[in-house]
C-alpha positions in Angstrom: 15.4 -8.0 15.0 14.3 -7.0 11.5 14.9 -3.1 10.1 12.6 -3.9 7.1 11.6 -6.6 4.8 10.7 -6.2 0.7 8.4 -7.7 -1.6 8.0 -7.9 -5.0 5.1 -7.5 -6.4 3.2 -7.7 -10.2 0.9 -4.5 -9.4 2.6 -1.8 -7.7 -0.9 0.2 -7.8 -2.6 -2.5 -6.3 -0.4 -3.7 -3.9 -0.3 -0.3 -2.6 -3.8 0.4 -2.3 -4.1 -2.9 -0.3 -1.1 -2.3 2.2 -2.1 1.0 3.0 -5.8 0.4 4.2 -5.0 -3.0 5.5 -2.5 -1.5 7.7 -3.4 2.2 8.5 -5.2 0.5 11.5 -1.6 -0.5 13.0 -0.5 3.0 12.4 1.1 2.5 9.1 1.2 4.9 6.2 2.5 5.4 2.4 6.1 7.3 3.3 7.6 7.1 0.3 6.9 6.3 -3.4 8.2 6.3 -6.9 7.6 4.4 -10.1 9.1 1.3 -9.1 8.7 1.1 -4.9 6.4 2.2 -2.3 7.5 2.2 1.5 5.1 1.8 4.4 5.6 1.6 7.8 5.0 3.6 11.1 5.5 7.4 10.1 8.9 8.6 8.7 10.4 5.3 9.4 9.0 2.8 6.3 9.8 -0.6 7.0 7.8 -2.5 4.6 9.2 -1.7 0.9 7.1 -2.6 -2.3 8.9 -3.6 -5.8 7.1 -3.4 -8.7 8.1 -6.2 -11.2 11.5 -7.5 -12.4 11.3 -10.9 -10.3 9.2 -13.5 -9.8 6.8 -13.2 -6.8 7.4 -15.3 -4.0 4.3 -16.4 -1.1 5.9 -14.9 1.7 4.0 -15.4 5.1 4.6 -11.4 6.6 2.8 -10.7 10.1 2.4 -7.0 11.7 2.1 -7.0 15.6 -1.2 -5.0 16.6 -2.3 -3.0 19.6 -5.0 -4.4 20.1 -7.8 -7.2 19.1 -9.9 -4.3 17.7 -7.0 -3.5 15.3 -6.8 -6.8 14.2 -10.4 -7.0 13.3 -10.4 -3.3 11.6 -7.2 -4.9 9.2 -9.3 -7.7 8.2 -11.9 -5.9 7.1 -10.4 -3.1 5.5 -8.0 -5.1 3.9 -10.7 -6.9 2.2 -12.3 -3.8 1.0 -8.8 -3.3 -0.6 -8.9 -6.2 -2.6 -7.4 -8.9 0.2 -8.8 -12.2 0.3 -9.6 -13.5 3.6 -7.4 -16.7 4.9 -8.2 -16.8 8.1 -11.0 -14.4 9.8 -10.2 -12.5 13.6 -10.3 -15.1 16.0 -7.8 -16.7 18.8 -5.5 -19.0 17.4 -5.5 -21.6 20.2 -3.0 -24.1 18.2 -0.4 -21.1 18.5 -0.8 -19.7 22.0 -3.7 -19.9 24.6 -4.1 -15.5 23.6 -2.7 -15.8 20.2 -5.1 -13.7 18.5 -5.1 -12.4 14.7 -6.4 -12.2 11.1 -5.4 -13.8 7.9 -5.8 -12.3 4.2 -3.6 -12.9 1.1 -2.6 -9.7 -0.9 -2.5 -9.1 -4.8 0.8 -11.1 -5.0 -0.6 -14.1 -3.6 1.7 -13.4 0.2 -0.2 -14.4 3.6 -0.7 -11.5 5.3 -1.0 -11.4 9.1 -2.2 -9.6 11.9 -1.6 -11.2 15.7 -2.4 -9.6 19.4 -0.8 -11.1 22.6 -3.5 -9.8 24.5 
């Protein structure tokens, strides 16, 4: 439904250190940057755009489907080792689906990051 979605953010730097480990495990990568942006997304095709500055951050809520439950857990943790704070650790979500299962952290900019697998 959505081609790509953009954030603004207070530390370009930051926020790009923290998006690209916390979501090289679903295949993401750093496909383009300049002195004001950053876009991530599956190779070639960034989908997830980074503004440093200029506005006010907002808290967006932004979730990423995963592969796997394994890829779930492997963005939790390396997005804490990025500087994410954890909201919500791996786990099935039971209040959302009976296999509803993801990870929680909120990035540099204060948004609620998310990663969920259906499986």
């Amino acid at each position: 439904m959505y081609d790509h979605l953009g954030l603004h953010v207070k530390d370009l730097d930051a926020s790009v250190r923290f998006y690209e480990a916390a979501l090289k495990p679903l295949g993401h990568v750093l496909s383009s940057r300049g002195d004001t942006h950053a876009g991530l997304g599956p190779r070639g095709a960034p989908a997830l755009w980074l503004y440093a500055g200029g506005r006010k951050t907002s808290h967006a809520h932004v979730a990423f489907r995963a592969a796997s439950r394994a890829v779930v857990e492997r963005f939790h943790r390396d997005g804490l080792k990025a500087g994410g704070v954890d909201h919500g650790k791996p786990g099935v979500r039971t209040d959302y689906a009976p296999n509803y299962y993801a990870a929680f952290l909120i990035d540099p900019d204060g948004n609620n990051v998310e990663a969920v697998c259906m499986e």
